[in-house]
C-alpha positions as CSV (number, residue, x, y, z in Angstrom):
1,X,21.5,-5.4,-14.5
2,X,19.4,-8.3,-15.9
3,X,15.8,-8.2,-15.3
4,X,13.7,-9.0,-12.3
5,X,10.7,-11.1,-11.7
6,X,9.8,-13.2,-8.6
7,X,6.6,-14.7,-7.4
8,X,3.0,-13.4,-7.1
9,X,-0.2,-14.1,-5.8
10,X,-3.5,-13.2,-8.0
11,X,-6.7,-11.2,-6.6
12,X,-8.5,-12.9,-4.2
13,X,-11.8,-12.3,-5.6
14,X,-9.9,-13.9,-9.2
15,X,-10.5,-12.5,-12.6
16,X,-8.6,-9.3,-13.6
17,X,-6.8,-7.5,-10.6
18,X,-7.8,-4.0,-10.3
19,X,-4.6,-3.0,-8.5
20,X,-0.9,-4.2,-7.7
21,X,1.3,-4.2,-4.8
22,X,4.4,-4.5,-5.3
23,X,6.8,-5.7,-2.5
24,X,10.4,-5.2,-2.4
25,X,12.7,-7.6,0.2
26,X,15.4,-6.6,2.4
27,X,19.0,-7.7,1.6
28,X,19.6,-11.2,1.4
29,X,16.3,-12.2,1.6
30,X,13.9,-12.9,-1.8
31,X,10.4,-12.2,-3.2
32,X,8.8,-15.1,-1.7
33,X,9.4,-13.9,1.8
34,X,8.0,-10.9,1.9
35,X,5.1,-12.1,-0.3
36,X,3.8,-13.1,3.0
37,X,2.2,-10.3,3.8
38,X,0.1,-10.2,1.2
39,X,-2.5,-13.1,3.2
40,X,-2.9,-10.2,5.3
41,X,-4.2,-7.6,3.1
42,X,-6.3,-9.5,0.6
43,X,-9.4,-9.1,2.7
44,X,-9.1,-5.3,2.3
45,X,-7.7,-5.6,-1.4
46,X,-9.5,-8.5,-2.8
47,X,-8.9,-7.2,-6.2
48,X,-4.9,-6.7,-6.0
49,X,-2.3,-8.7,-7.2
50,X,0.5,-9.2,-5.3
51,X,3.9,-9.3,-6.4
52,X,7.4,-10.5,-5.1
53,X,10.1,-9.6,-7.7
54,X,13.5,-11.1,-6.4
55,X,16.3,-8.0,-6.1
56,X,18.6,-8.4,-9.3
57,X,21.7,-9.0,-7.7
58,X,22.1,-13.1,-6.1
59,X,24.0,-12.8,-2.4
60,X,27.0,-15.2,-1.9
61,X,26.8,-16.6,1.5
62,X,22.7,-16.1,1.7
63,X,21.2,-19.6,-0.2
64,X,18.1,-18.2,-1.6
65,X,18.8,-14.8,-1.1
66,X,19.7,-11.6,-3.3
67,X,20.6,-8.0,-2.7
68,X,19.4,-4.9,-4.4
69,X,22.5,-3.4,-4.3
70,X,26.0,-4.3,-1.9
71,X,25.4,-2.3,1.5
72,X,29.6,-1.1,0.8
73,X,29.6,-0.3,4.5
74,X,26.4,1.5,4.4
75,X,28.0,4.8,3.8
76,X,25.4,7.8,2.2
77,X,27.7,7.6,-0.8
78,X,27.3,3.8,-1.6
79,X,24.2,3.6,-0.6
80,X,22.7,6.8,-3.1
81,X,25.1,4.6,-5.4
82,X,23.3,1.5,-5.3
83,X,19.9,2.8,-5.4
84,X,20.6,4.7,-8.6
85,X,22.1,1.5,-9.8
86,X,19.7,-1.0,-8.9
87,X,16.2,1.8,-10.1
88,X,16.7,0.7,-13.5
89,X,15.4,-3.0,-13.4
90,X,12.8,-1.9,-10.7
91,X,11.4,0.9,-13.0
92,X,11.2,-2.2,-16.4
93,X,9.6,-4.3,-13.5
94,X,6.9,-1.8,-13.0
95,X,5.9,-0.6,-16.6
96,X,6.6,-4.3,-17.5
97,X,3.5,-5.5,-14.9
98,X,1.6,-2.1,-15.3
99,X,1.3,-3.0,-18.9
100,X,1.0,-7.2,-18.6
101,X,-2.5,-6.7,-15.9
102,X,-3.5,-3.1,-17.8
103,X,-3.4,-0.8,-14.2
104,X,-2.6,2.1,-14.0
105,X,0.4,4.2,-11.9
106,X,-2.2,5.4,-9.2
107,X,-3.2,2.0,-8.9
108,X,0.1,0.8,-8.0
109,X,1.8,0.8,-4.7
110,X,5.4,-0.3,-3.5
111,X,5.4,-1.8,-0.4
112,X,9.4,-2.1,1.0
113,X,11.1,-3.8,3.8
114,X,14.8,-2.3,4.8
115,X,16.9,-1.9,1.5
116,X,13.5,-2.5,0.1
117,X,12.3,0.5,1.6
118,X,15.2,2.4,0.4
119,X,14.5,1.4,-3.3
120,X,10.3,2.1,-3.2
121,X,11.3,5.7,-1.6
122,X,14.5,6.3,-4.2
123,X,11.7,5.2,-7.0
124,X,8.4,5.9,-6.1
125,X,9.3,9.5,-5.9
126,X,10.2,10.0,-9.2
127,X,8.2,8.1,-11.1
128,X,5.5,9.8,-13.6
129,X,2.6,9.9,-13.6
130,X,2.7,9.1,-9.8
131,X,2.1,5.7,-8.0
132,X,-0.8,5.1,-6.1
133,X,1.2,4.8,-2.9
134,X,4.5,3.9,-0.8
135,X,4.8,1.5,2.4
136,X,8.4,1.9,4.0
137,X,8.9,-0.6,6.6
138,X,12.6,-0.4,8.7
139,X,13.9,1.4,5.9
140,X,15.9,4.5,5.3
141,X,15.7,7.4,2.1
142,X,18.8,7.2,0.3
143,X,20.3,10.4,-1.0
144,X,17.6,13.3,0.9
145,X,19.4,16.3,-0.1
146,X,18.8,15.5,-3.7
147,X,14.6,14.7,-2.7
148,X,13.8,18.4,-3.9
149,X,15.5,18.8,-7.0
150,X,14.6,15.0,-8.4
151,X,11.0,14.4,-6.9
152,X,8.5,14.1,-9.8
153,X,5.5,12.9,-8.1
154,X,4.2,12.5,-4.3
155,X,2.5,9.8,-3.6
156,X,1.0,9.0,-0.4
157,X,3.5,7.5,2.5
158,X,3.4,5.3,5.1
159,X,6.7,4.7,7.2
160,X,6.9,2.3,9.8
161,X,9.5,1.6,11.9
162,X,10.8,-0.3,15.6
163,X,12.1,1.8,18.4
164,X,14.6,-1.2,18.9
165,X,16.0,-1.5,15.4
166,X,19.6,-2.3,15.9
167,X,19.8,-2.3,12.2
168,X,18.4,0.5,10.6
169,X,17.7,3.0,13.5
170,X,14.5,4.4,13.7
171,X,16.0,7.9,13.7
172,X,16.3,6.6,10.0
173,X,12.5,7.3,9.7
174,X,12.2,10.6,11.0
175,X,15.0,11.5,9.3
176,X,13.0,10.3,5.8
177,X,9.9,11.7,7.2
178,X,11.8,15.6,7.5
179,X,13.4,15.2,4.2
180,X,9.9,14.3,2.6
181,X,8.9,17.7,4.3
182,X,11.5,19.7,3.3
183,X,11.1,19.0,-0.5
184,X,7.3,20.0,-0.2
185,X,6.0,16.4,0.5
186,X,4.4,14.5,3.6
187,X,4.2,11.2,5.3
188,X,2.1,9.4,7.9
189,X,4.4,7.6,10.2
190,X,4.1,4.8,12.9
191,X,6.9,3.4,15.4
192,X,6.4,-0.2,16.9
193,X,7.3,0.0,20.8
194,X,9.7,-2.8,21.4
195,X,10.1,-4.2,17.6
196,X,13.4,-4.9,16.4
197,X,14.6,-4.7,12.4
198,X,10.9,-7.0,11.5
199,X,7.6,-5.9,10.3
200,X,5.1,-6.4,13.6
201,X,1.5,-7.1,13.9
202,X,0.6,-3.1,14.2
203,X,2.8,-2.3,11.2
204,X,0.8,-5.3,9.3
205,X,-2.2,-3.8,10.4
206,X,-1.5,0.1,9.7
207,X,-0.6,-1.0,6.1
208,X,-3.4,-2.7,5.3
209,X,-5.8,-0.1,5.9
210,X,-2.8,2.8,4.6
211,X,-3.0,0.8,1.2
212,X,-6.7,0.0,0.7
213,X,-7.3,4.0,1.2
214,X,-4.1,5.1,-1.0
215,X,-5.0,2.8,-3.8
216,X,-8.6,3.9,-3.8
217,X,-7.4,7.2,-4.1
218,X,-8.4,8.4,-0.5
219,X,-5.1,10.0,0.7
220,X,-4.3,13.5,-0.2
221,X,-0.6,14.7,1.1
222,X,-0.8,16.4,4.2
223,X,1.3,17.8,6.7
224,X,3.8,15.1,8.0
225,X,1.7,13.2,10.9
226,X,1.7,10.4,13.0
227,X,-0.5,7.2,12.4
């Protein structure tokens, strides 16, 4: 797969960032939408820089839009498939930025959104050494039974989710949040009453604080518990 880069938005305070965030769209969407977030969180991470990288794959049918990996019908198989697939380019991406703005893995969190979500779990938890954090919004963890054996690092985890996600149900999180568990890992989790497959104002909120902690290296894992 070729190589992925998107938009980004420096620190807030300028100068040198002392952390990134990376954020990972959903399918058929791109960097620059869920950059958006970032507004939100600069006042408690002045000194990150934010960072958009556009999936590798552009979506026919979706102007503007790319894929991290074809859904195939959503099946377990396809999906473990294209996360394994699509890791590659994401793990250049982050070395790649880690070494362009000189900061380090625990001062790097991945921030996803749906298939996004999929690809910050599949590679967050295996990277070494381990990143400074993981926000799952709507998302789903692709291949759990292989967690145990692959995880090489456990970062702190944030999963949020909407009870009226016609998508991506939000069983999907508790099933991520029991698979963390069972390969010795944890997760904070949070469910928006009434939200649909979106990121809502409490989820915004929830992050913002979850990554301002995880990336100043205030979250230990813990027991799985709800935010």
């Amino acid at each position: 797969m070729r190589p992925i880069d998107g938009p980004r938005m420096a620190p807030a305070r300028g100068g040198k960032p002392d952390s990134l965030v990376i954020l990972l769209h959903g399918y058929g969407s791109n960097g620059e939408d869920l950059l958006s977030l970032a507004p939100y969180w600069r006042d408690a991470l002045p000194g990150a820089q934010f960072l958009g990288p556009n999936a590798p794959e552009p979506l026919a049918g979706f102007p503007g839009g790319y894929q991290w990996f074809d859904l195939g019908g959503m099946t377990p198989q396809g999906v473990e498939r294209g996360v394994r697939a699509a890791a590659a380019p994401l793990e250049r991406f982050i070395d790649r930025e880690s070494e362009r703005y000189g900061v380090p893995p625990q001062r790097i969190a991945l921030v996803g959104f749906s298939q996004g979500t999929m690809m910050a779990l599949h590679v967050g938890m295996r990277r070494t050494p381990r990143l400074g954090g993981i926000v799952g919004f709507s998302g789903a963890l692709a291949a759990p039974a292989a967690l145990k054996a692959e995880m090489a690092a456990a970062p702190p985890v944030l999963l949020v989710h909407g009870d009226r996600d016609d998508r991506i149900p939000v069983q999907a999180m508790f099933q991520a949040a029991q698979a963390l568990c069972a390969a010795g890992h944890a997760a904070q989790w949070h469910v928006s009453t009434g939200l649909p497959h979106s990121i809502g104002p409490d989820g915004v909120e929830l992050a913002g604080r979850f990554l301002a902690a995880a990336l100043a290296g205030r979250i230990d894992p813990a027991p799985t518990i709800a935010a």
